[in-house]
N, C-alpha and C positions, 0 to 999 in steps of 0.2 A: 504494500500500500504506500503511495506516496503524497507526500505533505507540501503543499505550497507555502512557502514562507516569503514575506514582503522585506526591502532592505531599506534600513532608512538609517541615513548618515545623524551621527549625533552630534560631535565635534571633531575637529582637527587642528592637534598641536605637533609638537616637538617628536621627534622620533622616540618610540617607545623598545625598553626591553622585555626580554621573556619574562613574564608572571607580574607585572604590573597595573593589574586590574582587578577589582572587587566588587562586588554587587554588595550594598550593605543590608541583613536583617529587613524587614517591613515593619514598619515606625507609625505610626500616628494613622500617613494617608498608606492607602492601598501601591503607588508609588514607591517603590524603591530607589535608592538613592545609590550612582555609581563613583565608585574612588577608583583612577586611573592617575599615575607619575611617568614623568616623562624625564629625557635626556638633561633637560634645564635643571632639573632637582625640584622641581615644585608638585606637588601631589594638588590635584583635584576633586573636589564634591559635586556634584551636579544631579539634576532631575529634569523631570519633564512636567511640563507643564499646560494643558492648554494645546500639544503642540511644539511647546518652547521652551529651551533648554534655558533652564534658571542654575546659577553658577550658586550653592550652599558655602562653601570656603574652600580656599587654597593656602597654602602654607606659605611661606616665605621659603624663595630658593634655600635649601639645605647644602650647597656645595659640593655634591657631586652628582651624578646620572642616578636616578630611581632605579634600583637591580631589580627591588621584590617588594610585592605589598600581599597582607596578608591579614585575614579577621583571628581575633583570638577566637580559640577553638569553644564553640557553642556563646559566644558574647558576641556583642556589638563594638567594641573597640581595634583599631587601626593600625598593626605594624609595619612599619615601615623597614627597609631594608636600604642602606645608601654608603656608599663606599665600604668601609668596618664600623658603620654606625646605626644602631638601632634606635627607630622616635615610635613613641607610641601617642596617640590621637585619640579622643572621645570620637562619636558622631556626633558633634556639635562643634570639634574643629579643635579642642585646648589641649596642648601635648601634656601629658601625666609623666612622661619617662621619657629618658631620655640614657644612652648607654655606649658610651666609648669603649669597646673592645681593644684586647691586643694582640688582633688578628693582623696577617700579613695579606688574605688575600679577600678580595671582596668577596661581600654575603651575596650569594645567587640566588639562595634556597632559605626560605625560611616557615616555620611553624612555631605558632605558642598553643601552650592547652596550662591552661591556671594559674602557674607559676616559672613554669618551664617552657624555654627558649631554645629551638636548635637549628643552628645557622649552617648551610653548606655553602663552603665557598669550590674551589678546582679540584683538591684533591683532600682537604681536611672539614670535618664534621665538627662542629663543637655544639656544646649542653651547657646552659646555664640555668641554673635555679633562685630564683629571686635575685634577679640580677648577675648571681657571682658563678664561677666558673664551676661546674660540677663534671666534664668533661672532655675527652674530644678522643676523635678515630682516625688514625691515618688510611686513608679507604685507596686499594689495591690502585687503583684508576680514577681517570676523571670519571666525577658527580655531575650527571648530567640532567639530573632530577632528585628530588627530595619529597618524600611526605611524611607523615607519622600516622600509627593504628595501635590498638588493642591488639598484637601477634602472640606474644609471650602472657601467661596468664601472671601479670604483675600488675599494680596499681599504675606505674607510668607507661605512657607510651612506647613501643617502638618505633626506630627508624629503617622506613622503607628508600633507598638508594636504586636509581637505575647509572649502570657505570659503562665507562666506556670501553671495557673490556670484554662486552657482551651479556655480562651478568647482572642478575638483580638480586640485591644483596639485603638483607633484614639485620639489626643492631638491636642489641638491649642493651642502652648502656655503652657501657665501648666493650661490650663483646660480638663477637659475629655470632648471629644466631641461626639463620638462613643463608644459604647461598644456592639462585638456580639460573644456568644457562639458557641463553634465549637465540633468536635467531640470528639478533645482528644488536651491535651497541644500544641501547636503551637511551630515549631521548624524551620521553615524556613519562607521568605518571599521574593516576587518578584511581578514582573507586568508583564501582561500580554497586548502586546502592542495594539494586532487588527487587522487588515488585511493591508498588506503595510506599516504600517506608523513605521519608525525610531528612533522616540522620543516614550517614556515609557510611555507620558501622555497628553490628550492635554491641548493646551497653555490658554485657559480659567479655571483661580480659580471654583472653584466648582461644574464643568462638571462631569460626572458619568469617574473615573476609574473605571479599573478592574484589583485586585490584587488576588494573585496567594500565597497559603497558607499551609504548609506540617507538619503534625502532627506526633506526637509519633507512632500513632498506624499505618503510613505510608501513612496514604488519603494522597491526594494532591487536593484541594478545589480551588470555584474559588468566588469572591466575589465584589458585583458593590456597590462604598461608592463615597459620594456623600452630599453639603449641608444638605441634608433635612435627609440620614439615610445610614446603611449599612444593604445590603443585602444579604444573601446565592444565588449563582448563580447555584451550583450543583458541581459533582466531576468533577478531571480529569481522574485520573488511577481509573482501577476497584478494589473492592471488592474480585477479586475472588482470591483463593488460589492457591500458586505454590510451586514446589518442592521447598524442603526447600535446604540451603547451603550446607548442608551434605552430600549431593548427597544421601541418604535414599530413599528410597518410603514413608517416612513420609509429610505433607503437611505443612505448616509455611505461615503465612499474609508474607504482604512485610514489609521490616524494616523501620525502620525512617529514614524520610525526613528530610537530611543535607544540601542539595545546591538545588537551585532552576533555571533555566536560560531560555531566550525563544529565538529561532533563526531558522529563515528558512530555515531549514536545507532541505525540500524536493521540496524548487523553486517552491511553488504552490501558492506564494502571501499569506498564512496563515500561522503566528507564529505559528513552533512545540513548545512543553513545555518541557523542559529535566529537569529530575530531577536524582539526585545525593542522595543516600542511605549509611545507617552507615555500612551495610553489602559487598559496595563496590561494587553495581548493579547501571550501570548507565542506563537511560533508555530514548529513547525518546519519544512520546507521540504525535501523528497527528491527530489535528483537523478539517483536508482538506474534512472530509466529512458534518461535521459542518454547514461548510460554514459561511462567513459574521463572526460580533462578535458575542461570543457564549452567548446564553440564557439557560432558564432553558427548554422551551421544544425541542430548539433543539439539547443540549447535550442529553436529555435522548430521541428521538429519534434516532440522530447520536450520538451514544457515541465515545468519543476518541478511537482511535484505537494505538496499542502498536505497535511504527514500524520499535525499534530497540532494544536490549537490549543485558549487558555483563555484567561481575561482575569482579571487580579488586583488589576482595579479601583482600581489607583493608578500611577502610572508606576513600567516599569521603569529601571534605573539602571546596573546594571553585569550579567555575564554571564560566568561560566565554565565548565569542565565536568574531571569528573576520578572517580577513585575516591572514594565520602564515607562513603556507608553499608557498605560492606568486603564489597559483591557483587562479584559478577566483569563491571557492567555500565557501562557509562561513563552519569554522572550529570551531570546541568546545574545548578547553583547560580547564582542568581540573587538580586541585593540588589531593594528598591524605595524609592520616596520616604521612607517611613513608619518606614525601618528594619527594615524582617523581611528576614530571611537565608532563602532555601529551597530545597529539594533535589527534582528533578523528576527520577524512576527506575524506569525500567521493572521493579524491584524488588518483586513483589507483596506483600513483608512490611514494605513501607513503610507499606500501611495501614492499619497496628494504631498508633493514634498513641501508645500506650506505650512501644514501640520491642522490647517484647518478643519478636514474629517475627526483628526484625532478630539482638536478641542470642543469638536459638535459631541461627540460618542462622550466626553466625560462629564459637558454640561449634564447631557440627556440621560446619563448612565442614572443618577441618585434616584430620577422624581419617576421610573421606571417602576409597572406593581409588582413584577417578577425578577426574581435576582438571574435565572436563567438567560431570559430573554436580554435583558441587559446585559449578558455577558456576549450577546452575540450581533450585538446592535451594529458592529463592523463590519458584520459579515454578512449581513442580509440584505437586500433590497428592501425598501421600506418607500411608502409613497405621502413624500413631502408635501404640504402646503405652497403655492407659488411662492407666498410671504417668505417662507423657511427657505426656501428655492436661493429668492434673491434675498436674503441677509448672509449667506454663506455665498455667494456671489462677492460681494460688496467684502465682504470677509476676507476675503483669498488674495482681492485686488489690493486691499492693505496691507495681507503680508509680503505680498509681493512688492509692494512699493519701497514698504521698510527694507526688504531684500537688496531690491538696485540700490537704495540710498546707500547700504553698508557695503554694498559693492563698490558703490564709486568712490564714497568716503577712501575706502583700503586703496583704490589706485592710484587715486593723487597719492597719498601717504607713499604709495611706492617711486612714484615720478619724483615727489619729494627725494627721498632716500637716495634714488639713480643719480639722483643732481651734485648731492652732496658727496656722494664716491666718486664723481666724474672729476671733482674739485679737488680731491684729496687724491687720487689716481692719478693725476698731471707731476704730482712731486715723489710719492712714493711710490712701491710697489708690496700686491698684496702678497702675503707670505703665510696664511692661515685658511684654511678651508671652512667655509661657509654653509659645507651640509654633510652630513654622515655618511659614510662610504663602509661596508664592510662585505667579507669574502670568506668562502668556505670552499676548502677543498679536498675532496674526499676520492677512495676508491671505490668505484663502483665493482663490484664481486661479478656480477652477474653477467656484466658485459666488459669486464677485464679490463680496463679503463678508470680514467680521475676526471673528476666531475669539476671545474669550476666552477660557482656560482657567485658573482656579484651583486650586488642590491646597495643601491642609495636611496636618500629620501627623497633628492630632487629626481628629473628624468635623466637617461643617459645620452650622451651626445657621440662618446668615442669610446670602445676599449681595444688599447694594443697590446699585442705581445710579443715580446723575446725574450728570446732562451739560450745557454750555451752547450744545451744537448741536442741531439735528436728528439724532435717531438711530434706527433703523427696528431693530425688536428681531425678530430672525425664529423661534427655536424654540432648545430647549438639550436637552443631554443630560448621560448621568452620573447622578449622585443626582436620587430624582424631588422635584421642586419645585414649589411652586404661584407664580404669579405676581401680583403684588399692585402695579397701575398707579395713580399717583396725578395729578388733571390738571396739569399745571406752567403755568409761564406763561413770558415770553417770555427770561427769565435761564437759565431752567430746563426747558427742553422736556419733556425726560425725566426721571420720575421712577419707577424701581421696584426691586419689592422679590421677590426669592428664595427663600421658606419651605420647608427642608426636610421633606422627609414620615417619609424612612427615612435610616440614618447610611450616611452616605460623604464620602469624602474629597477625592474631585474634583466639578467642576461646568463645563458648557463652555457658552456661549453665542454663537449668531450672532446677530450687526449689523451693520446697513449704514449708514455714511455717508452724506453728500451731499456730493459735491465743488464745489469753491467755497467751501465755509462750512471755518474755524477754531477749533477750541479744545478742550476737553478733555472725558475722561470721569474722573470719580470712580467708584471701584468701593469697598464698605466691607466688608470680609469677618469674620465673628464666626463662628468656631470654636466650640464646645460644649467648653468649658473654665471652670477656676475659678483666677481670677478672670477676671472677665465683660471682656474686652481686644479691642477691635474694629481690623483692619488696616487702613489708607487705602494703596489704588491708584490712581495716578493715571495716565492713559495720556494722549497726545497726538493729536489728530486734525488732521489736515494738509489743506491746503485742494487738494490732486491725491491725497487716499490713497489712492482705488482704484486707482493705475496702479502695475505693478509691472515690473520691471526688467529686459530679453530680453537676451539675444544676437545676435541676427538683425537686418542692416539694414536699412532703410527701403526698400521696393520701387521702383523707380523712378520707377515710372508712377503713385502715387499722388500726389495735389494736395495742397501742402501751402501754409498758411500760415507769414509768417516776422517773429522779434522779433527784430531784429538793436540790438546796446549798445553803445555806446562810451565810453570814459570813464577819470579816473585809478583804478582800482581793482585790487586783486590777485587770482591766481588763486581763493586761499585764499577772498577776500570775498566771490567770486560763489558759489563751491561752498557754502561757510555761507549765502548768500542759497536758493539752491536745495535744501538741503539743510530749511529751514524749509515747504518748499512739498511734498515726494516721499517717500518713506520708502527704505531700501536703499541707501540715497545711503553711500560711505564715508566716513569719519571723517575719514579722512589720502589724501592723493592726491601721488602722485610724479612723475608726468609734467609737464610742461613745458603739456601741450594735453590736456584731461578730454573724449571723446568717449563719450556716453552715449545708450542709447535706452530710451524705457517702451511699456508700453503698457497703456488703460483696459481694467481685466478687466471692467468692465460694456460699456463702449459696441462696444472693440475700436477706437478713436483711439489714432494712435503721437505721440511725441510724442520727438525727435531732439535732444539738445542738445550743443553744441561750444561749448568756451570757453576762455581765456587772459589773460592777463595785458594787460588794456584792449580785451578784444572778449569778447564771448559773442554766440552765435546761438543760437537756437530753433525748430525748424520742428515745424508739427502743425497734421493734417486737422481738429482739433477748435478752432474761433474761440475757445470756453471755456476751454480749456486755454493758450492764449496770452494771454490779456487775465488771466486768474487770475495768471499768471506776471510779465506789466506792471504790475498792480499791487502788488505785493508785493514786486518788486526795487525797485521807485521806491520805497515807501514807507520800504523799510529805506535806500533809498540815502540818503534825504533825513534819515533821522536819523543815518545819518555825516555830513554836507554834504558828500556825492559828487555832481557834477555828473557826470549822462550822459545821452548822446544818443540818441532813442530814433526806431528807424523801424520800421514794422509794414507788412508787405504782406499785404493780406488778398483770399484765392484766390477767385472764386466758383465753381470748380470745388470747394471744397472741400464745400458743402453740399449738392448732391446726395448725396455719398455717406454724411455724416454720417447725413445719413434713413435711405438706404439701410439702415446700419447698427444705426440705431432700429425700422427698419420690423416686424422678427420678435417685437420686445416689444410694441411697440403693437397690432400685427393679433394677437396670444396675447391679450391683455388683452382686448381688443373683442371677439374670436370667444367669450368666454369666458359673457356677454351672451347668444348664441344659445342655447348649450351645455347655459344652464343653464334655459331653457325646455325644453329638449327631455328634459330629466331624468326628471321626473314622469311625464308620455305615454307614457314610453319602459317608465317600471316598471311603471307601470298595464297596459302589454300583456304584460310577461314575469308579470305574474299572471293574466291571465287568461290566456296562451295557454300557459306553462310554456316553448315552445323557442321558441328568438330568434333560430334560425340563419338566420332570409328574413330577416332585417333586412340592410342596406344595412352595409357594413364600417364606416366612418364614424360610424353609430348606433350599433353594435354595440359600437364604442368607447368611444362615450358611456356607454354603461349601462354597462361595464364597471369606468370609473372615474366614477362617478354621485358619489361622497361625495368623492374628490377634486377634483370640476371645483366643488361645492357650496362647499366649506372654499375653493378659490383665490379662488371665487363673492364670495364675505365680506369680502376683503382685498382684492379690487378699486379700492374708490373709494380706499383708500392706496396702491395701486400704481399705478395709473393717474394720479394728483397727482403721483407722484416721477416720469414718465416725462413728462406732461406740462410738467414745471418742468424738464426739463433740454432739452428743444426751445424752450421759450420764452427761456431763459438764450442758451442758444445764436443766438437772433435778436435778443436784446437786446445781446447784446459784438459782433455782427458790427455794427449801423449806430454802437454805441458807440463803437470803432475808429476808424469812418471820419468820426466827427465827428458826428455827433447825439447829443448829452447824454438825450433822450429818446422813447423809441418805443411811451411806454404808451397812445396814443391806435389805436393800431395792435394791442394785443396782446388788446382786447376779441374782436376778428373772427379772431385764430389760435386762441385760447381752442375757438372754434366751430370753427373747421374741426376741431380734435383732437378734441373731441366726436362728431364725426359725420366719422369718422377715414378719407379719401384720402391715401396717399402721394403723387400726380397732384398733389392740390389743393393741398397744404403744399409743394411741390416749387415749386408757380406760383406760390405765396405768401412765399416766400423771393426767389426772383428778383424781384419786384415791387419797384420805388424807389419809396423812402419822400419824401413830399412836405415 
């Protein structure tokens, strides 16, 4: 069943961060009251009114970015979260507390329940109790979500952590009390309340919740934890694939899960799940066929159903829901990057964006004989008085009047401002950016590739890139761009440039590495601002960065190669040597003995490491992946003057499978060759003959994706180089290893065999000893 919901803009400030938004309690009027903080440091109160957003108080700038805002747990009181400082706030605006920490990194994450305070900042947790310090946790990985429940049957809360090591982690106290792996880094969290009940959890310590959990690669999971353990309960959203942002006929997962919220938005006594995306898709999610609380078999016999969804084209950020426009329906507010505050309500007089249906429905609501009928006076067709006709006439044209007036007001004020920079721009020059620019850049697993994403708060005018690696640029989305390549040389491989065509605010791009090679990308980001202030990103490129970071051990029966060290060195020293070569690697490590395993999202090579304090080993199916790793601990050892000891065993069971593993890209690439002969023939007969149903399935398929097999056709001799260079790499570190400085007299005749591509032949040609 699906739900129409109306979007009506509330305000627009300063660019906002994640969890900066609160719906407060229901007070006096049926109206709730919304607290949003922004970038400026100043926190907001606001309502509706009539229609019309009435401003209740704002605080005086606090001097830093708003991180987190947050109600104490079952009251009406206001924390705030702002650099390492906590303010707390009546609803009525007069701060009660106020709490100087002597923390180093900012509060991201914040929860109060009575007396007790616990702050997450990057990678440390702390606990305060009446103010003073009653703990803290150094947590495995970045904290990339926070909340607290009744888990542990104790009087105080637990801490529920989503980390960015995949896991989601439960705390009593600073003990770990829970720990369970998920599908991808954990980026959001929530609760999931149940059928009817108002409260997040219930009022018995240790009773099974169920919390609600949003990963990188976009699941949104659901999970029952409890005294005794934490359990996988199943998904929310599905798997499947949808047109990507770009509006292409390309296909794209969904993006990462930024907000989380649950509210019964379709009246059927069942919490919907709404969740909130980096790509600025908000969605809602009904579990009405479910029924009762959900399980594992009867999500996967009732799966959720998707029963609303829109994209707002900038990330969302925070996520509540409450009474706002003063209908009788429950309404979702939501912040974004950009700073707009907005109200999603299945209210149909929300869109008159004057607000004057609203203020007709709340005049009309009181003197109404049925409370029923009055909750639905939005939604119905009703037949007006001519009178009533034209006073809502006459109505609409006055807010709109006031509307132009504070439009025009704001442009002079701007032509103002342009005059006075123009004046000061003649002697100086500006040296400080004018609007917020930020960038994330991640490994996409599934498509063996890293994702740039850009987002400012103004629109985008430019973004260029260079690199001093190899960088293979695959397609982007978001604002449409033309693409402008210039030839680099060998400092500078890549060279291009991003021309926006229409305004927006984000821009995502995939690229793919070459593993092996080191060093960095420049991104330069120019916003369409004045003064003319260009961003510099810089990201790191790691010489193993396609492999990323499992769970799952090493299967038994696979053949591994092994780099075994010895030497005076510290835990610490190896983990920062390694830590320059992988990505995901954590920062701080507490164990005595770090046992880790990856694996290449392109080839599918694992790659196993254990290490301590004067020993690391290394085992992995891929010769490349170990000799990358030898050289690069040696070279950093030798600029400590750390002696160590190095032995290498190298498997020859390890290169059959290595092919094996290459084999499904090379024979795609080659077959591709056939394919695209059979293209033409293939159209030329569905024109002359119109049906193509005698063709062979096979051909059939061909003609069907004829313009795709063409476009892959084109990019061949560069995909076909990058697949070729990592089977040659791979025969050049194996005889390297084993003590031949060189095998280029050898690599003329692999060159040929890849060419004229046997797995058989390169399988003989690997075992072959080198003279």
């Amino acid at each position: 069943m699906d739900i129409t919901l109306h979007r009506c803009e509330l305000i627009h400030g300063q660019a906002m961060a994640r969890g900066t938004l609160c719906v407060l309690p229901v007070g006096k009027k049926k109206q709730q009251k919304v607290a949003v903080g922004d970038d400026s440091g100043v926190v907001s109160v606001f309502h509706m009114k009539k229609g019309e957003i009435l401003y209740e108080w704002k605080t005086a700038p606090l001097g830093r970015e708003i991180s987190s805002i947050v109600l104490q747990h079952g009251k009406d009181k206001l924390f705030i979260g702002c650099g390492q400082s906590i303010h707390g706030y009546t609803r009525k605006g007069k701060e009660f507390v106020k709490i100087k920490t002597n923390l180093t990194e900012t509060i991201h994450h914040l929860f109060v329940d009575e007396n007790m305070i616990w702050t997450g900042g990057e990678y440390i947790m702390n606990i305060y109790d009446q103010c003073k310090d009653f703990g803290f946790v150094m947590v495995k990985d970045r904290i990339n979500g926070m909340t607290c429940g009744p888990v542990a049957p104790e009087e105080m809360l637990s801490s529920i952590m989503a980390c960015q090591d995949k896991f989601i982690r439960v705390y009593q106290g600073e003990k770990l009390y829970h720990e369970l792996s998920v599908e991808g880094p954990g980026t959001a969290l929530g609760f999931y309340n149940g059928p009817a009940k108002e409260a997040t959890w219930s009022t018995k310590p240790g009773d099974p919740i169920m919390i609600l959990y949003g990963t990188e690669q976009g699941m949104v999971g659901l999970v029952s934890a409890d005294s005794k353990a934490m359990r996988r309960i199943g998904s929310i959203t599905d798997r499947a694939l949808r047109p990507s942002a770009s509006g292409s006929g390309t296909k794209g997962r969904r993006a990462r899960v930024c907000a989380m919220h649950t509210a019964d938005l379709m009246k059927s006594g069942v919490p919907d799940v709404l969740v909130g995306r980096d790509d600025g898709s908000f969605e809602v999610w009904s579990l009405t066929e479910a029924g009762g609380m959900p399980t594992s078999s009867r999500l996967e016999s009732s799966p959720p159903t998707l029963a609303y969804e829109t994209s707002l084209q900038e990330s969302i950020q925070a996520m509540d829901s409450g009474n706002i426009t003063g209908s009788e329906h429950c309404e979702v507010v939501v912040t974004t990057y950009g700073g707009r505050v907005l109200c999603f309500t299945p209210n149909q007089a929300a869109r008159d964006p004057t607000g004057t249906e609203i203020a007709q429905n709340e005049d009309s609501a009181p003197s109404s004989m049925m409370g029923s009928v009055s909750g639905m006076i939005g939604s119905m067709k009703k037949s007006v008085s001519n009178a009533e006709e034209q006073g809502m006439k006459q109505e609409k044209e006055r807010r709109f009047k006031v509307l132009e007036t504070e439009v025009d007001k704001l442009r002079k004020d701007l032509e103002k401002e342009k005059q006075s920079y123009q004046k000061l721009s003649g002697q100086e020059i500006a040296m400080q950016t004018t609007t917020k620019v930020s960038h994330r850049f991640h490994l996409n697993s599934e498509e063996a590739c890293y994702i740039l994403t850009v987002e400012s708060q103004a629109a985008l005018e430019l973004v260029a890139l260079r690199a001093d690696v190899e960088v293979d640029l695959l397609d982007h989305e978001g604002t449409s761009a033309i693409l402008s390549r210039s030839k680099g040389d060998p400092a500078n491989p890549l060279l291009a440039t991003y021309r926006m065509q229409e305004p927006g605010t984000r821009f995502q791009v995939r690229l793919r590495t070459v593993e092996g090679l080191h060093g960095s990308i420049s991104c330069f980001v120019l916003p369409q601002t004045s003064p003319k202030t260009t961003h510099l990103v810089q990201l790191a490129v790691k010489p193993l960065s396609l492999h990323e970071k499992v769970s799952n051990a090493v299967p038994p029966n696979v053949p591994m190669n092994e780099l075994k060290l010895t030497g005076p060195f510290s835990k610490m020293d190896m983990h920062q040597w390694l830590g320059l070569c992988i990505n995901e690697l954590p920062s701080r490590v507490s164990e005595d003995e770090v046992v880790i395993t990856y694996r290449s999202t392109f080839v599918g090579t694992l790659l196993h490491a254990r290490y301590m304090k004067g020993l690391a080993t290394f085992r992995s199916d891929s010769i490349t992946t170990i000799s990358v790793l030898k050289d690069l601990i040696t070279r950093e050892a030798t600029a400590r003057k750390i002696n160590l000891s190095i032995n290498v065993d190298v498997k020859d069971d390890t290169f059959p499978r290595f092919l094996e593993l290459m084999h499904p890209k090379l024979a795609y690439q080659h077959s591709l060759t056939q394919q695209v002969r059979m293209v033409e023939p293939l159209r030329e007969v569905h024109l002359q003959e119109g049906e193509t149903s005698f063709l062979a399935p096979e051909l059939q398929v061909v003609l069907d994706h004829a313009a795709e097999i063409q476009q892959q056709f084109e990019l061949q001799p560069q995909r076909l180089a990058f697949l070729h260079n990592i089977v040659i790499s791979a025969y050049q570190h194996k005889w390297r290893l084993r003590g031949h400085q060189s095998v280029d007299h050898r690599i003329k005749a692999l060159r040929k065999l890849l060419d004229n591509y046997s797995i058989e032949q390169v399988t003989a040609f690997f075992n072959e000893a080198v003279s």
